[in-house]
C-alpha positions in Angstrom: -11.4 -1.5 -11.6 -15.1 -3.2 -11.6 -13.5 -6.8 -12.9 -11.2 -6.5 -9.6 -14.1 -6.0 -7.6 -16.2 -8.6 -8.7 -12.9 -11.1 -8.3 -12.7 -10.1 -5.1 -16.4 -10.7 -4.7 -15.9 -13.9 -5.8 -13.2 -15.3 -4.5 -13.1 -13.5 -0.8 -9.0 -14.3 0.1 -8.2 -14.9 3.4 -5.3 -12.5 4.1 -3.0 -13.2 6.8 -2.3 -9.9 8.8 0.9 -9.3 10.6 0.1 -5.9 11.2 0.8 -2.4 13.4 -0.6 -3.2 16.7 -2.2 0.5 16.4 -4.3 -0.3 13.7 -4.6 -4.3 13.8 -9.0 -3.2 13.9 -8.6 -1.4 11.2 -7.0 -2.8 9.1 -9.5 -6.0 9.9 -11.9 -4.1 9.0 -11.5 -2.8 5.9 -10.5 -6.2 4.8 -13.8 -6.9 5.8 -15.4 -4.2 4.1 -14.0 -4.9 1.0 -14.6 -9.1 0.9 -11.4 -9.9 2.3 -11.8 -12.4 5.2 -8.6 -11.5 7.8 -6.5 -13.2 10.3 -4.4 -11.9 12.7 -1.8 -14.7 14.2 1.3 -13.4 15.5 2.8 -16.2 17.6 5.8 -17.8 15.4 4.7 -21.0 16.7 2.0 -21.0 14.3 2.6 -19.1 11.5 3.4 -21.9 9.1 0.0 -23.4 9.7 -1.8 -20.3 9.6 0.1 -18.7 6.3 0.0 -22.1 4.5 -4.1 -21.6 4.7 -4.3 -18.6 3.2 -4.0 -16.5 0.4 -2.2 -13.5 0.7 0.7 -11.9 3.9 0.0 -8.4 4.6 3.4 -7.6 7.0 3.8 -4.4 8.7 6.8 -3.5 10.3 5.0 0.1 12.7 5.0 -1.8 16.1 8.5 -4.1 15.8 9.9 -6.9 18.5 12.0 -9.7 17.9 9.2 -12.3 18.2 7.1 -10.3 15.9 9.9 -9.9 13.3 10.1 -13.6 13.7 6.9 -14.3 13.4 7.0 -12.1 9.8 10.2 -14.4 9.2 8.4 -18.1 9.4 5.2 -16.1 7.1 7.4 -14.7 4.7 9.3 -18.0 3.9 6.0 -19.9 4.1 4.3 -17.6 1.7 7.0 -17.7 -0.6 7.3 -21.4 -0.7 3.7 -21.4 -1.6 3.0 -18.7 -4.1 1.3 -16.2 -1.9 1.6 -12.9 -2.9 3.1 -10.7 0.2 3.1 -7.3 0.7 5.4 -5.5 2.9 4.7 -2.1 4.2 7.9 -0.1 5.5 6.0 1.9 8.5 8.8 3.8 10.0 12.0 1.3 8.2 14.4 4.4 8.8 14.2 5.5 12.3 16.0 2.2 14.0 18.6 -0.1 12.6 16.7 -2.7 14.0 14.1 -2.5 11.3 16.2 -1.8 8.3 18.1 -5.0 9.4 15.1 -6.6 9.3 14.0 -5.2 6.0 16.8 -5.7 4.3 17.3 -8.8 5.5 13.7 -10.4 4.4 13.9 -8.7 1.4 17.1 -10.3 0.3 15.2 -14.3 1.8 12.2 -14.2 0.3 10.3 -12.4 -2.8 8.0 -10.0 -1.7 5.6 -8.6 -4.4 4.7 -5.2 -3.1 6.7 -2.9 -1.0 5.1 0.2 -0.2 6.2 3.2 2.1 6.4 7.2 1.7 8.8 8.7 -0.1 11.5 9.1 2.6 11.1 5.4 4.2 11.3 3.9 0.1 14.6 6.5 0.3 15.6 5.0 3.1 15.7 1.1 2.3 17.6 2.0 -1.0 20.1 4.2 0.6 20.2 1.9 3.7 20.0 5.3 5.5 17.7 7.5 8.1 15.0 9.6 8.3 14.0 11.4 11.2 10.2 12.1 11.1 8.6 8.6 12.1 6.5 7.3 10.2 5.6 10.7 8.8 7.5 12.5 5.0 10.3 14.1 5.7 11.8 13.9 2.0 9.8 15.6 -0.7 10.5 15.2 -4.3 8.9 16.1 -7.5 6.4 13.3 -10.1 9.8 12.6 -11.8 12.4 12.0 -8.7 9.5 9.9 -6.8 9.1 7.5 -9.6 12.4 7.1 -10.4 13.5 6.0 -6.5 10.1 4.0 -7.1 11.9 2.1 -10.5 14.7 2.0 -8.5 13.3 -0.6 -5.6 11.4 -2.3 -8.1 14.3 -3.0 -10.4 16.7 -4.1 -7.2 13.8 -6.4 -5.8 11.9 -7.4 -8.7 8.7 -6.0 -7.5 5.8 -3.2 -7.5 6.7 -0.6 -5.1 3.9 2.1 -4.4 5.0 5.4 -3.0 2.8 7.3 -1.1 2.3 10.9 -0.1 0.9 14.2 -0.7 1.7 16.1 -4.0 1.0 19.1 -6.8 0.7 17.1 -9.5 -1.0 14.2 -11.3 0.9 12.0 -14.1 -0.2 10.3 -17.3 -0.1 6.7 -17.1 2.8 5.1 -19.0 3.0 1.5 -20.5 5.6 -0.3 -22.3 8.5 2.1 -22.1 12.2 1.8 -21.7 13.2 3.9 -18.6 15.9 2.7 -16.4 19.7 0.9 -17.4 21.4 -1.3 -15.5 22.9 1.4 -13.0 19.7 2.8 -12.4 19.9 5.7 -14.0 16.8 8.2 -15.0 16.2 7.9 -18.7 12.4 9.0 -17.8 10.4 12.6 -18.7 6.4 12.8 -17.1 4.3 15.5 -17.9 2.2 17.3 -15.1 -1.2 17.9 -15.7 -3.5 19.2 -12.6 -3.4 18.7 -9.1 -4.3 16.5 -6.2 -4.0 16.4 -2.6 -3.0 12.6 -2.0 -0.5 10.9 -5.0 0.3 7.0 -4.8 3.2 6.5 -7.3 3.5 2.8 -8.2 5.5 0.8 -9.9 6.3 -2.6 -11.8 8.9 -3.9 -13.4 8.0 -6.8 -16.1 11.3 -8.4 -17.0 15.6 -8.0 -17.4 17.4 -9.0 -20.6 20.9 -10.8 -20.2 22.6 -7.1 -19.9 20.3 -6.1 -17.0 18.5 -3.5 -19.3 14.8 -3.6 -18.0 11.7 -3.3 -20.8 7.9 -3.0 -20.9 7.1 -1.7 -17.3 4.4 0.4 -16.0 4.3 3.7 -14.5 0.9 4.8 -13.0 0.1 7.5 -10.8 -3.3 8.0 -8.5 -4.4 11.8 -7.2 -6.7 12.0 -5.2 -8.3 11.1 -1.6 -8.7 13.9 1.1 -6.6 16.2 4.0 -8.6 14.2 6.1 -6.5 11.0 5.6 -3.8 12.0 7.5 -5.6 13.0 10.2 -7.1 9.4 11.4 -4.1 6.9 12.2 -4.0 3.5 10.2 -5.3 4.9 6.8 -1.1 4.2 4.8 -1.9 0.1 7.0 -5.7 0.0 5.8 -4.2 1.0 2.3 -1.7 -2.0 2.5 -4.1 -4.3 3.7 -6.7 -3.5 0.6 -3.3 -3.7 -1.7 -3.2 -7.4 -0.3 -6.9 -8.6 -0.6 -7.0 -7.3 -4.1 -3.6 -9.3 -5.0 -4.8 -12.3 -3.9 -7.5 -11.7 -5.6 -6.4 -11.4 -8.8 -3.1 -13.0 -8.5 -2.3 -13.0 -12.4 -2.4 -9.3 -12.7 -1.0 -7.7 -9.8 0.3 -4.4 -11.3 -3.7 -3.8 -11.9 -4.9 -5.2 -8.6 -2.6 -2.6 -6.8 -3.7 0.5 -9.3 -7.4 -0.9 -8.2 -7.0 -0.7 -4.6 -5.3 2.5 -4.7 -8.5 3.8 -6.9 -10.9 2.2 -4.2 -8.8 4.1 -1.4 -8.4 7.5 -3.0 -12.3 7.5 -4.3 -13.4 6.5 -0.6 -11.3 8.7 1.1 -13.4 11.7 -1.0 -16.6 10.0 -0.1 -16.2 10.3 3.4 -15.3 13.6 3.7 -18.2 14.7 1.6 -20.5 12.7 3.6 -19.2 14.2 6.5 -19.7 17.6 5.4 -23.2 17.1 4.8 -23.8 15.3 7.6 -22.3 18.2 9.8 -24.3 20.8 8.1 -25.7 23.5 10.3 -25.6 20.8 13.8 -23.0 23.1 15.4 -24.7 23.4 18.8 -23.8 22.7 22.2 -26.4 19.8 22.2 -24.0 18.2 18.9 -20.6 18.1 18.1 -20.1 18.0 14.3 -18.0 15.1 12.6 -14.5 14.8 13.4 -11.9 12.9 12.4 -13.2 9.9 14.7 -16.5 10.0 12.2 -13.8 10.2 9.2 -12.2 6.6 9.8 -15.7 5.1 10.1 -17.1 6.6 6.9 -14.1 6.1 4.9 -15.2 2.0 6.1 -18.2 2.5 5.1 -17.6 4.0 1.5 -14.9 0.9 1.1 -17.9 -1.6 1.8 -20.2 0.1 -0.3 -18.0 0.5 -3.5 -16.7 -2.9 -2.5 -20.5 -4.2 -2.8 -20.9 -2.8 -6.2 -22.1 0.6 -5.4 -19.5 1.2 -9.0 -21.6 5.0 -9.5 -19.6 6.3 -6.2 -16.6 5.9 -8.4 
């Protein structure tokens, strides 16, 4: 993770946010925190200028309107056209046809290079179907069934899809192995070892023969992070927009940019809340109120930035 650090360090990408209009701060800052420089257009009238700048398209779809979708339109194609990795994050894809139309339809346009989502709003893009919870896990699924829906998206789109949610279990780390045919089925075991509070299943698929028969992709699997996390809003956008500063930092190995965001995120979300503890201990008076989740979102910055500035012992 260290060598992704320090290319982020060095190269400080200027991501181009299209992002949830509830968390457009946060996410700007924790680009910030972790040497990303962000921007946040949203008029369509400028997005070719302003995606043909930089170096990566972080597009969330939480807060949706035509001229946004638009907007994410004119990016996506300009991105594409130039080699900038994009990452899409599918806040809340199943509750309204109008984003799974959208969805679908920029995913069959342009190349995006990460997709990420929960389990039930990855479900819902491949089964072009519903959930009913928001933006919030209303499928659940065991290690095995939530990496094969995750090799499923990556085979159909040719990308790395990261699942997200909370789990039981933690998963080895596989390399190189023959999983999936050309219909998609599961030819897959995983062992569990352990457990965690917060799992982010991703995965990438490396290449097709002639016969569609996919080979030599990685599974990997991160437990870890805090309760806390789904108590502050923005932390599943913040993710995506670390996802994207680290891709565009390390363009020619995104499959270990993602795993290294995904590290950052789940070893700062731990920080924070043991920073908070201590930082709470014995202060509950009426004269102070003890840390809250309010406290949570800032500390969680803060622990980005500082493992972000080299601070590799917090690991």
């Amino acid at each position: 993770m260290n060598n992704f650090i320090e290319k982020l360090k060095l190269r400080s990408p200027l991501i181009h946010n299209i992002t949830n209009m509830v968390t457009i701060n946060d996410v700007a800052n924790i680009e910030l925190a972790c040497g990303a420089r962000p921007i946040m257009a949203m008029a369509p009238q400028e997005m070719d200028e302003v995606t043909g700048i930089c170096d990566g398209l972080n597009l969330n779809i939480g807060t949706p309107s035509e001229e946004r979708f638009e907007a994410m339109r004119i990016a996506a194609r300009m991105a594409a056209k130039k080699n900038i990795p994009i990452v899409l994050d599918l806040v809340g894809v199943g509750v309204s046809r109008f984003r799974m139309d959208f969805v679908m339809s920029l995913l069959d346009e342009v190349h995006v290079d990460v997709i990420k989502g929960n389990l039930s709003e990855v479900k819902a893009v491949m089964e072009h179907g519903r959930c009913d919870g928001g933006v919030e896990v209303t499928d659940t699924a065991d290690e095995s069934d939530a990496k094969a829906l995750a090799c499923r998206a990556a085979l159909r789109y040719g990308c790395i899809c990261v699942i997200t949610g909370e789990t039981d279990y933690v998963a080895e780390l596989c390399d190189e192995v023959d999983c999936y045919d050309n219909d998609e089925r599961s030819l897959m075991s995983t062992d569990a070892m352990g457990t965690g509070v917060m799992n982010n299943c991703v995965v990438n698929v490396v290449a097709s023969d002639a016969d569609g028969h996919t080979h030599n992709y990685r599974v990997g699997s991160i437990t870890g992070g805090h309760p806390m996390m789904k108590r502050v809003t923005g932390t599943g956008c913040m993710l995506s927009g670390l996802i994207c500063a680290f891709a565009a930092a390390a363009c020619d190995d995104k499959y270990g940019a993602v795993m290294a965001a995904l590290s950052c995120m789940k070893s700062s979300g731990g920080l924070a809340a043991s920073d908070m503890a201590e930082c709470g201990r014995g202060t509950n008076s009426c004269h102070f109120i003890k840390p809250g989740n309010a406290s949570y979102r800032d500390r969680l910055i803060d622990a980005v930035y500082h493992i972000c500035d080299g601070d590799y012992e917090l690991m």
